[in-house]
C-alpha positions as CSV (number, residue, x, y, z in Angstrom):
1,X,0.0,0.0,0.0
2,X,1.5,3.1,-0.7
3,X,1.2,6.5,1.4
4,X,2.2,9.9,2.1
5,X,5.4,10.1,4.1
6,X,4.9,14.0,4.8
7,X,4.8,14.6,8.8
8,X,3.5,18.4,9.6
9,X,6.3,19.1,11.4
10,X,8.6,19.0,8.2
11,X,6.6,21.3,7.0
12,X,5.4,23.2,9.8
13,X,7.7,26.2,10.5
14,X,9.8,25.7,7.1
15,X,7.6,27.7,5.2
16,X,6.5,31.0,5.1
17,X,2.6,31.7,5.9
18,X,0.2,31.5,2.9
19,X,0.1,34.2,0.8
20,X,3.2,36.2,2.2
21,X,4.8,36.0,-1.2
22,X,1.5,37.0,-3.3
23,X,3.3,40.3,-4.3
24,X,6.6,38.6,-5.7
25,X,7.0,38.0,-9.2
26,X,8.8,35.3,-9.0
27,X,8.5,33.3,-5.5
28,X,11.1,31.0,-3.8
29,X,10.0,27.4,-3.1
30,X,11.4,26.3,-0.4
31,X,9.8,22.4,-0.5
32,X,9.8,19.5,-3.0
33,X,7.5,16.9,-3.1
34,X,8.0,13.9,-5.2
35,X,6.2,10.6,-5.5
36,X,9.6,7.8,-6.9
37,X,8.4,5.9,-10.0
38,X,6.3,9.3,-11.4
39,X,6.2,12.2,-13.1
40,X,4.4,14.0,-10.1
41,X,6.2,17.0,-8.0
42,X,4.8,19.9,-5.9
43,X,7.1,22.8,-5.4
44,X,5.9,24.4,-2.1
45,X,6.2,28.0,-1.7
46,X,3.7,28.5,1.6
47,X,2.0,27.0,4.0
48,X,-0.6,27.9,6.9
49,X,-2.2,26.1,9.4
50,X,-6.5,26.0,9.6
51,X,-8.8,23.7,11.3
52,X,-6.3,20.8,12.7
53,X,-4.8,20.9,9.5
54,X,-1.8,22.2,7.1
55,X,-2.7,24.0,4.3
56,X,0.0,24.2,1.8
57,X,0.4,26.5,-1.4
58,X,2.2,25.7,-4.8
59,X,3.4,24.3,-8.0
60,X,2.0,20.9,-8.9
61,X,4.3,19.4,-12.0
62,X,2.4,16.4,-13.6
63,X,-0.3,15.8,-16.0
64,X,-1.1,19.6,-15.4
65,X,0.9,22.1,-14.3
66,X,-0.4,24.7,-12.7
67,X,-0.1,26.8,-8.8
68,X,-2.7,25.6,-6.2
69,X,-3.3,25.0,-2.9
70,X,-4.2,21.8,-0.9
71,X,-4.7,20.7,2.9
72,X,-2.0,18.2,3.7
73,X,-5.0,15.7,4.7
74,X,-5.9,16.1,1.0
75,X,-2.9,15.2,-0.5
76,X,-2.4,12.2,1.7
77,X,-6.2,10.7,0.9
78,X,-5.4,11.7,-2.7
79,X,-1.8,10.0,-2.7
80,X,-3.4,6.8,-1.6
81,X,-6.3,6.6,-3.8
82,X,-3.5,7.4,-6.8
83,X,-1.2,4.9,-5.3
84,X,1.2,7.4,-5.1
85,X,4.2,7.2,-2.5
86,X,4.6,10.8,-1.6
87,X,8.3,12.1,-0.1
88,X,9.9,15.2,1.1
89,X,13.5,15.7,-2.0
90,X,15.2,15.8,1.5
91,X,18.1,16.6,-1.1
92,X,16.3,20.0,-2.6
93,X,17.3,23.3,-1.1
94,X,15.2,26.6,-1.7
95,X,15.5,28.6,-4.6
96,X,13.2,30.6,-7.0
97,X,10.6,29.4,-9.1
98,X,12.2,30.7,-12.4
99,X,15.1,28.8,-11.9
100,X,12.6,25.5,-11.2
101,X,10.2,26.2,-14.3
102,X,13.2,25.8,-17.1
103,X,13.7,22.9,-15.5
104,X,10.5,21.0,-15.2
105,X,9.3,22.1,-19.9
């Protein structure tokens, strides 16, 4: 069975809160999510907590691309229906998203 190996508290704290970076042009992401054996990556540029829960803001890489937000409870119900093994690229380190998008055409 696979899961989501994401505990709040490597989130919590290692992001900024949600939309503190709304004004920038071009954000830094600061956390990657991958799922080993997939196309699928989230670039996480924010996160807030709300109702027992982590709400976390950014750029999803796989069949679409696109910016969006998602509770943490979410992605770990939606990683399991997918069969997805979700991880924390403990080898990623922040940078901007500029850089990240020529990377990920």
């Amino acid at each position: 069975m696979m899961h989501c190996r994401i505990a709040r508290e490597d989130l919590k704290g290692e992001l900024p809160r949600l939309y503190s970076q709304q004004t920038e042009i071009d954000p830094i992401v600061y956390k990657r999510l991958v799922a080993p054996g997939s196309r699928w990556a989230c670039y996480l540029a924010e996160a807030s907590e709300k109702d027992d829960d982590l709400r976390l803001f950014g750029f999803f890489f796989g069949e679409i691309q696109t910016w969006n937000s998602i509770s943490l409870s979410a992605l770990e119900a939606a990683a399991q229906e997918a069969h997805l093994d979700i991880q924390i690229d403990r080898e990623f380190r922040p940078m901007r998203f500029s850089c990240i998008r020529r990377d990920v055409r």
